[in-house]
C-alpha positions as CSV (number, residue, x, y, z in Angstrom):
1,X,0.4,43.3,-5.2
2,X,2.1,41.4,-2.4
3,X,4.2,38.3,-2.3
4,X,3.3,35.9,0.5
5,X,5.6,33.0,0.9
6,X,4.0,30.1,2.8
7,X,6.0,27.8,4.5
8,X,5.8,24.2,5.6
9,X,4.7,24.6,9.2
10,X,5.9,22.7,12.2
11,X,3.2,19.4,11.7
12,X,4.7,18.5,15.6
13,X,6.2,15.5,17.0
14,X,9.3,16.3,16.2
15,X,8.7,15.8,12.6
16,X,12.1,17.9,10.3
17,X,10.5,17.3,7.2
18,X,7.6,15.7,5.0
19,X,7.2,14.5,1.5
20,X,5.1,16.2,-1.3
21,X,2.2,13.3,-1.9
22,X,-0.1,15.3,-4.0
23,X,-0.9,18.9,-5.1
24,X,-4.2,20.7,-5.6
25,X,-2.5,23.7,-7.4
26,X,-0.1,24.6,-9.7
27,X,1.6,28.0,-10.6
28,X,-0.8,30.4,-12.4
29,X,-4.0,29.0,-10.1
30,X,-5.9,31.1,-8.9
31,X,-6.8,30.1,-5.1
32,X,-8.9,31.1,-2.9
33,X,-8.3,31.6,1.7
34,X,-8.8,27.9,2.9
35,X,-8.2,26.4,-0.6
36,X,-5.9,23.1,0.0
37,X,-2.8,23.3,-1.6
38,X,-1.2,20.0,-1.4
39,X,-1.4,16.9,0.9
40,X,2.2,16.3,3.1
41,X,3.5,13.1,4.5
42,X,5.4,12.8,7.6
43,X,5.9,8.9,9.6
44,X,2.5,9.6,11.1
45,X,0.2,11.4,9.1
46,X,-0.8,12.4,5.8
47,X,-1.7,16.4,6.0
48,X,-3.9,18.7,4.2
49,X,-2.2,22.3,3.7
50,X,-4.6,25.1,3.1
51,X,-4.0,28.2,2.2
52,X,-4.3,31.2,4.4
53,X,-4.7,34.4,1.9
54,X,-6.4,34.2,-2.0
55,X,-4.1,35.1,-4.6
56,X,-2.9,33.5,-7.4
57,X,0.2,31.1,-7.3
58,X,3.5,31.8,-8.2
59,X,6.1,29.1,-7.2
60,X,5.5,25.9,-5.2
61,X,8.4,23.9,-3.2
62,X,8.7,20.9,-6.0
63,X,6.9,17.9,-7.4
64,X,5.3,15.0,-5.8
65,X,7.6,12.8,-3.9
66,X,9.7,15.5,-3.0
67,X,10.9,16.1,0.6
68,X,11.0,19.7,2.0
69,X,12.1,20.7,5.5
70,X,9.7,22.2,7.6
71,X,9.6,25.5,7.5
72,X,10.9,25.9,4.2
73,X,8.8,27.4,1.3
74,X,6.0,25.2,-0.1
75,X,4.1,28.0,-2.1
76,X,4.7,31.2,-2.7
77,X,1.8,33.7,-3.5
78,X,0.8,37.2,-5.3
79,X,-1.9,38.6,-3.5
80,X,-3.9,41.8,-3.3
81,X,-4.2,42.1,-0.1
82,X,-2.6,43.8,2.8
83,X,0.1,40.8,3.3
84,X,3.7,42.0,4.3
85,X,6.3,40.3,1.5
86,X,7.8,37.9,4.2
87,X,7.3,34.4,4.7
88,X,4.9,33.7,7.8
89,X,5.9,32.5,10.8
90,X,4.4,28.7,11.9
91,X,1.8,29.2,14.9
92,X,2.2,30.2,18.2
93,X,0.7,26.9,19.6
94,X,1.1,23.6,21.4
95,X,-2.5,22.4,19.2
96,X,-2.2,21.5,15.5
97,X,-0.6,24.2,13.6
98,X,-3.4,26.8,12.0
99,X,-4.5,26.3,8.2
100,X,-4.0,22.9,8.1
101,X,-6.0,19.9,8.7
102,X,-6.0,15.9,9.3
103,X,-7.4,14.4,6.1
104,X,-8.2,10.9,5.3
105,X,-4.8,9.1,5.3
106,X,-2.6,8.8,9.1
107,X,0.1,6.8,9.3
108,X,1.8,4.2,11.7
109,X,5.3,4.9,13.3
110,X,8.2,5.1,11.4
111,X,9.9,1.8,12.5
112,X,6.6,-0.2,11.0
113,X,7.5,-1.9,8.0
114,X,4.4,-1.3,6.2
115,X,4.0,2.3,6.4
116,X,0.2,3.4,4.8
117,X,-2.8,5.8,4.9
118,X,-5.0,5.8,7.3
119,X,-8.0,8.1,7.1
120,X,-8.7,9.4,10.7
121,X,-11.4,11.4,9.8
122,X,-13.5,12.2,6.7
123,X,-13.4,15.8,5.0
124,X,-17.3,17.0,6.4
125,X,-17.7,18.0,3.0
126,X,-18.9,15.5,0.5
127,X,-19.8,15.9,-3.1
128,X,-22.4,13.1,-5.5
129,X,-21.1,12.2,-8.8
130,X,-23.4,9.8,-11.1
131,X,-22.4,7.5,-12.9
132,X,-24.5,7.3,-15.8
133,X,-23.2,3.8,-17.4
134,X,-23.3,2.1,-13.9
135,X,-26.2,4.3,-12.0
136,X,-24.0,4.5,-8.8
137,X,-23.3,7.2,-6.6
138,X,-19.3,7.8,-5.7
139,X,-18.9,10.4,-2.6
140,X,-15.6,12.0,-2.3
141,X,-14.0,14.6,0.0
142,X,-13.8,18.1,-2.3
143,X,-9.6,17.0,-1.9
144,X,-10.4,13.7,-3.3
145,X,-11.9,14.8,-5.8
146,X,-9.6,17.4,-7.3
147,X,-6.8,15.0,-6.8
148,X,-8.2,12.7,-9.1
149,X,-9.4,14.8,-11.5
150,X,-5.9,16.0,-12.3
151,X,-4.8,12.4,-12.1
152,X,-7.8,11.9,-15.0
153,X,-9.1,9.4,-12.9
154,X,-12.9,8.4,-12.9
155,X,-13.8,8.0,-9.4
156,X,-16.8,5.4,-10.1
157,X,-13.8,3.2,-11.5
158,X,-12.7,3.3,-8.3
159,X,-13.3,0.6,-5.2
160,X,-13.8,1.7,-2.1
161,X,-15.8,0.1,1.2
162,X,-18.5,2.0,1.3
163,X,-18.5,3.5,-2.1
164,X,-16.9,6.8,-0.2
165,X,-13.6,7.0,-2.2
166,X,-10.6,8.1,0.1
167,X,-6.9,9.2,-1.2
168,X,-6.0,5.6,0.4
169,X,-8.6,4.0,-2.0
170,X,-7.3,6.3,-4.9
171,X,-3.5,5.2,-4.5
172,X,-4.8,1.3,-4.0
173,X,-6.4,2.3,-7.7
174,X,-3.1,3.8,-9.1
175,X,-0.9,1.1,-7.7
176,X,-2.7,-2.0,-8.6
177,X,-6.2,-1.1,-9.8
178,X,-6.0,0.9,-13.3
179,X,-5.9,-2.0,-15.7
180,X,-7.2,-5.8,-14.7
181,X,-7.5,-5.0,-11.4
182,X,-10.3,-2.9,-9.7
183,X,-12.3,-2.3,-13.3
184,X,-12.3,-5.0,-16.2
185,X,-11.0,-3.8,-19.4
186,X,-13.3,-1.6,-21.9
187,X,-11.9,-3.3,-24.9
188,X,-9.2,-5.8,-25.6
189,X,-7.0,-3.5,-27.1
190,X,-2.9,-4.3,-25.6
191,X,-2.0,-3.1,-22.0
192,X,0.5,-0.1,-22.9
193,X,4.0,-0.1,-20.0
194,X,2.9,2.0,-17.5
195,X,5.6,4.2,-15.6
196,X,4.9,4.4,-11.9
197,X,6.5,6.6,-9.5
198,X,7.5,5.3,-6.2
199,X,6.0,7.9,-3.6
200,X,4.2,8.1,-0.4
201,X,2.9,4.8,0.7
202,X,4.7,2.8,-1.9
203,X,8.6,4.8,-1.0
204,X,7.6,4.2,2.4
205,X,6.7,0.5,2.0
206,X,10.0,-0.1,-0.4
207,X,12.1,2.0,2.3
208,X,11.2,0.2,5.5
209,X,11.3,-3.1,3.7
210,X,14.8,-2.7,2.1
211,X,16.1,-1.3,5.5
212,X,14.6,-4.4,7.6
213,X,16.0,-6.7,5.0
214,X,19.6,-5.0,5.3
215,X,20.2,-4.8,8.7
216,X,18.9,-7.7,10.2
217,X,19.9,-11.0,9.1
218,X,17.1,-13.4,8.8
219,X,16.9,-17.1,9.2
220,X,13.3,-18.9,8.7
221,X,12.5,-22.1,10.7
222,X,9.5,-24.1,9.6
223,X,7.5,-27.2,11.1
224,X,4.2,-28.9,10.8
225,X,1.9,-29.1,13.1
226,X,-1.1,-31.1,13.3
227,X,-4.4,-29.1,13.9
228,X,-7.1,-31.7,13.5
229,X,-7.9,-31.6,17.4
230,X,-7.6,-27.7,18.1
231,X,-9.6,-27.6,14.6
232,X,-12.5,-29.5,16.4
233,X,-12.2,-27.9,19.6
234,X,-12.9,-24.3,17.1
235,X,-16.0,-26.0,15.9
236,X,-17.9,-27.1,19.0
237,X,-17.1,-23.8,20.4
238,X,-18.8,-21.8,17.7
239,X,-21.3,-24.6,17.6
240,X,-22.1,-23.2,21.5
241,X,-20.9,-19.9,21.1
242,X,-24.1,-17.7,21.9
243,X,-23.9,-14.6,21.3
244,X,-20.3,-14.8,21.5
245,X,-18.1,-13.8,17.8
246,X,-17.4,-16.6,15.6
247,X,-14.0,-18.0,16.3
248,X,-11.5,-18.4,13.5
249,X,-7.7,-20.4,13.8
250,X,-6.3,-17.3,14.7
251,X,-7.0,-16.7,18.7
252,X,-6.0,-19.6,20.0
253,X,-3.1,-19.3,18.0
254,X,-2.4,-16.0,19.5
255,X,-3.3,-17.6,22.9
256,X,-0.5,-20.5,22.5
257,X,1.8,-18.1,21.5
258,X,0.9,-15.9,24.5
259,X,1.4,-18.8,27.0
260,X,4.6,-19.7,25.6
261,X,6.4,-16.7,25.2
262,X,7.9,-16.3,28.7
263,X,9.6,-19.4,28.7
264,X,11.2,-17.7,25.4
265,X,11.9,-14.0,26.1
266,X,13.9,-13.1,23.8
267,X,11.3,-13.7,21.0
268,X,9.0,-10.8,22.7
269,X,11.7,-8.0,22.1
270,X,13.1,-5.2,20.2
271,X,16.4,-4.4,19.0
272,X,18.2,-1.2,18.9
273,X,21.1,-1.9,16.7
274,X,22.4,1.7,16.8
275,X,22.3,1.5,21.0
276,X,23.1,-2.2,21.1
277,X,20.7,-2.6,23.6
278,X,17.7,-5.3,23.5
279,X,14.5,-4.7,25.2
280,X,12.5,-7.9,26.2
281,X,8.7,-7.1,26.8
282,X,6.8,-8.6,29.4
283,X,3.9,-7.8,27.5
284,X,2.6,-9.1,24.4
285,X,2.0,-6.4,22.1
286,X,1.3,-8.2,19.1
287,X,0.8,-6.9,15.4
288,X,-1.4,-8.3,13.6
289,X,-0.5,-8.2,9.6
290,X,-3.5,-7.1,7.6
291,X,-4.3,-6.7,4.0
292,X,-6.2,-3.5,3.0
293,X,-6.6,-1.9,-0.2
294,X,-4.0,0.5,0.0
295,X,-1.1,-2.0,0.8
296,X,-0.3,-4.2,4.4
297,X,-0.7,-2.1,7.4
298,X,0.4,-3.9,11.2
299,X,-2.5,-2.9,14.1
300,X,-1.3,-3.8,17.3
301,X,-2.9,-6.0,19.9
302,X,-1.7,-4.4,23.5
303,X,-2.0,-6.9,26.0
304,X,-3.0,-10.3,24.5
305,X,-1.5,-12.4,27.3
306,X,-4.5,-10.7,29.1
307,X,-7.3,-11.6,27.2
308,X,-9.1,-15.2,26.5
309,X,-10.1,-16.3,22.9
310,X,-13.6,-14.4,23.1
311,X,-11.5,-10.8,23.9
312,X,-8.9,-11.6,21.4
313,X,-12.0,-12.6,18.6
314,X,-13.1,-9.1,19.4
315,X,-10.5,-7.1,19.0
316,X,-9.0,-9.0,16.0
317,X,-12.1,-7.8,14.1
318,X,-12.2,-4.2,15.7
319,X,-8.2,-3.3,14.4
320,X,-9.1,-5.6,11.2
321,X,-12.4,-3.6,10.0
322,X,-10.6,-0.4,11.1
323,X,-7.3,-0.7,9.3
324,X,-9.8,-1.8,6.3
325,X,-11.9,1.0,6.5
326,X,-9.4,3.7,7.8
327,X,-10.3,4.5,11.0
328,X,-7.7,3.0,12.8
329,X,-5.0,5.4,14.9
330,X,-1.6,6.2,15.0
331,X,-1.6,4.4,18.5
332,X,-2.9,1.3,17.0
333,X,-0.3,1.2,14.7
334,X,2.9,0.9,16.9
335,X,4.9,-0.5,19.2
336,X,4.0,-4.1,18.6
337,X,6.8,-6.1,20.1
338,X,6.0,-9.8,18.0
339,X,4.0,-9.6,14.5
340,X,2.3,-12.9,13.6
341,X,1.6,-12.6,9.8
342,X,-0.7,-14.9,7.6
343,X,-2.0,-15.2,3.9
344,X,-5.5,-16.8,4.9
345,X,-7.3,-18.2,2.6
346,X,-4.2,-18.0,0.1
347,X,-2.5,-19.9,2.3
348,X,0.7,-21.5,0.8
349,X,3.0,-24.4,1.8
350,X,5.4,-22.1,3.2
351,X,6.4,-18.5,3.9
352,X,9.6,-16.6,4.7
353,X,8.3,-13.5,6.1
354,X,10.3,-10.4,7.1
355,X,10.6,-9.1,10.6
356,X,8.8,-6.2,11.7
357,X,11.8,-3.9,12.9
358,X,13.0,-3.4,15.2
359,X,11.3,-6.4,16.4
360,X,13.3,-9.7,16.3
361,X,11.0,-12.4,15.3
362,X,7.6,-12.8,12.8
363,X,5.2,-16.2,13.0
364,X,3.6,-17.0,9.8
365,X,0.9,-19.9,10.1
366,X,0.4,-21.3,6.7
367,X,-2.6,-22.9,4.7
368,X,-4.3,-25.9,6.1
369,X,-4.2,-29.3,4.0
370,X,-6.1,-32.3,4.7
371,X,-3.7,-35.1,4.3
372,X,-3.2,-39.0,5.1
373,X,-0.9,-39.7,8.4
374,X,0.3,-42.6,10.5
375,X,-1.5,-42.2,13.2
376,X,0.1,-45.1,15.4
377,X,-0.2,-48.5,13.3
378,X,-3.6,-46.5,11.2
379,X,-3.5,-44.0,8.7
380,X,-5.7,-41.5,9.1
381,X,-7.0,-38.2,7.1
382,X,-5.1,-35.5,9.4
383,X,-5.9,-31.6,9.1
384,X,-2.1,-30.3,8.7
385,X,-0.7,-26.8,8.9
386,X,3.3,-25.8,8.2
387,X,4.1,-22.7,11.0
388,X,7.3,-20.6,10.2
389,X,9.1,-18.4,12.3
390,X,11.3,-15.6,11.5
391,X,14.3,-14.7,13.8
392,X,17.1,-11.8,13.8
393,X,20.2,-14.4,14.3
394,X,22.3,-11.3,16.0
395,X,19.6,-11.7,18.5
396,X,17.8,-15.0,18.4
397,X,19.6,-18.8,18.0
398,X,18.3,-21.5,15.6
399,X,17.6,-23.4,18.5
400,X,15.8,-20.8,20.5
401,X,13.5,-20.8,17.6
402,X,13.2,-24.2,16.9
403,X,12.6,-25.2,20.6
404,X,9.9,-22.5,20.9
405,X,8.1,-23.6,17.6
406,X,8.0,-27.0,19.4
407,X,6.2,-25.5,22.5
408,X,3.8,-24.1,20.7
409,X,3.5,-27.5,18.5
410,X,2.6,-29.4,21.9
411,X,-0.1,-26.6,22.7
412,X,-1.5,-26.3,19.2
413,X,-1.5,-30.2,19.3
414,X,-3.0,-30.4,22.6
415,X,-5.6,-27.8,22.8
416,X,-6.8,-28.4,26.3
417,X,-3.4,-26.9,27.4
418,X,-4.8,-23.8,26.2
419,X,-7.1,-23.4,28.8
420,X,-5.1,-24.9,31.9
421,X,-2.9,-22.7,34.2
């Protein structure tokens, strides 16, 4: 017998250590060469570890949600074969470290403030499970699969685009899905407290969230803004769109926003609080808030003061569908430099979102409400939408904030503007 101690290898980019999100074995399994042993999470990326002798296991690193340094021990293990008792040494290599693999969940930079899984690519190995109550078919990766059979999960309980269940789909379930939420009730027997605990893409979330809120002091300016004419300018576009995407509120909102933005450079920025420097962008690299079924994730728009409403249509669905789906990247996930956030069809009267560190500000259109207004000496059914802004006040004034709202009220108001040099 030989004792092989398998450490956390170097995952790259700089990365000191990861957090345990789930494990595939437990002391006294026996595993086979390749086996996964548990799934890591680092700012970027969630990673499968696999094994790289058969033996049976002996000691691992800790429980879920801990944090290990790389190239400490994550499992140790007896094996029969001709394995010197050391710990091996992370590869020689510039590529992605040996035994391990990219599995379904990625995730954005560390200064996004909705950190989640992203799958980047699919396990090529799927497995069929029938439902026999519901006569469906769930596919899994093997990793899937074993993770939620320890959990005692039933994977056709489970939602997931596609009905191919990832470990983003799986948390979504355990977070928010396991009672009223994803699968109605089997009986009407009383909820039982349910004690969650607050790892991987949740910590991450409740981390970056806490950390925005504490260091940057937030103020919230809110107006109304009449849409009723850039609402009607939507409509007879799509009405002559062609083969052109169906427009919705939110490119020529990004448009406005585009065009008035250099008269206001200090909104396009980001703020290093620990250098005291702030960097104003002359690009617009704008994230774009989106709900998916694992939590809020923030794709990035690069460039939107180059495209017209068409290009921005686009690429609004492409980031949307693959944040939803999972197969956005890490590059699509960063370095935003605004964030314009909305609840769609949820709407709301008013919203006091939180900035996007390290960025300064946040827009937040709001629901849109048909309502009587003077219109001169008439009243007149108006379409009406509040519009709030969130500033860093070390960085940005009240005034600066309200003046560019009010910019962007006279484009939004005016529509045509939107189109003229």
């Amino acid at each position: 017998m030989a004792k092989f101690t398998f450490n956390l290898p170097d995952i790259g980019e700089g990365i000191a250590e990861a957090e345990i999100v789930a494990w595939h074995v437990k002391v006294g399994d026996h595993i086979s060469e390749d086996q996964p042993l548990a799934d890591m999470m680092t700012d970027k990326a969630t990673v499968e570890m696999e094994s790289p002798v058969a033996g049976v296991v002996t000691r691992v690193a800790g429980d879920a949600g801990d944090v290990i340094a790389i190239g400490s021990m994550l499992v140790e293990i007896e094996t029969t074969s001709d394995v010197n008792d050391v710990s091996q040494e992370p590869p020689e290599t510039e590529a992605a470290p040996a035994k391990t693999k990219m599995v379904e969940d990625e995730m954005p930079q560390a200064h996004v403030p909705v950190p989640v899984a992203i799958p980047v690519e699919a396990a090529a190995e799927t497995a069929l499970e029938s439902d026999d109550a519901a006569h469906h078919i769930v596919t899994a990766s093997p990793a899937v699969r074993a993770r939620a059979k320890d959990l005692g999960v039933d994977l056709s309980d489970v939602k997931a685009a596609g009905g191919h269940v990832r470990h983003a789909d799986l948390d979504a379930y355990l977070n928010y899905g396991s009672g009223q939420g994803y699968r109605a009730p089997h009986s009407s027997a009383k909820r039982h407290d349910e004690v969650i605990k607050v790892i991987g893409m949740r910590r991450r979330i409740a981390d970056n969230m806490a950390a925005s809120k504490r260091h940057i002091p937030h103020f919230t300016y809110v107006d109304e803004i009449d849409v009723t004419a850039i609402e009607a300018m939507r409509a007879d576009l799509n009405d002559n769109r062609g083969t052109k995407p169906k427009l919705t509120l939110l490119p020529m909102l990004i448009v406005a926003i585009c065009k008035t933005i250099p008269q206001f450079p200090m909104l396009n920025a980001r703020f290093d609080d620990e250098a005291g420097v702030v960097t104003r962008h002359g690009s617009v690299h704008l994230g774009m808030a989106t709900q998916t079924p694992a939590g809020l994730m923030v794709p990035v728009i690069r460039d939107a003061q180059d495209m017209n409403i068409w290009q921005l249509a686009i690429e609004i669905s492409r980031l949307a569908d693959a944040a939803r789906n999972g197969t956005a990247k890490s590059e699509e996930l960063s370095g935003s430099t605004l964030t314009i956030t909305s609840l769609g069809p949820l709407g709301g009267i008013a919203t006091t979102p939180v900035i996007n560190r390290p960025e300064v500000a946040i827009i937040g259109p709001n629901k849109i409400v048909e309502r009587p207004m003077f219109v001169g000496d008439s009243i007149e059914a108006r379409k009406l939408m509040n519009l709030s802004i969130s500033c860093d006040h070390r960085v940005v004034d009240g005034w600066d904030a309200a003046s560019y709202v009010q910019a962007l009220k006279k484009l939004i108001e005016t529509p045509i503007l939107l189109f003229a040099d």
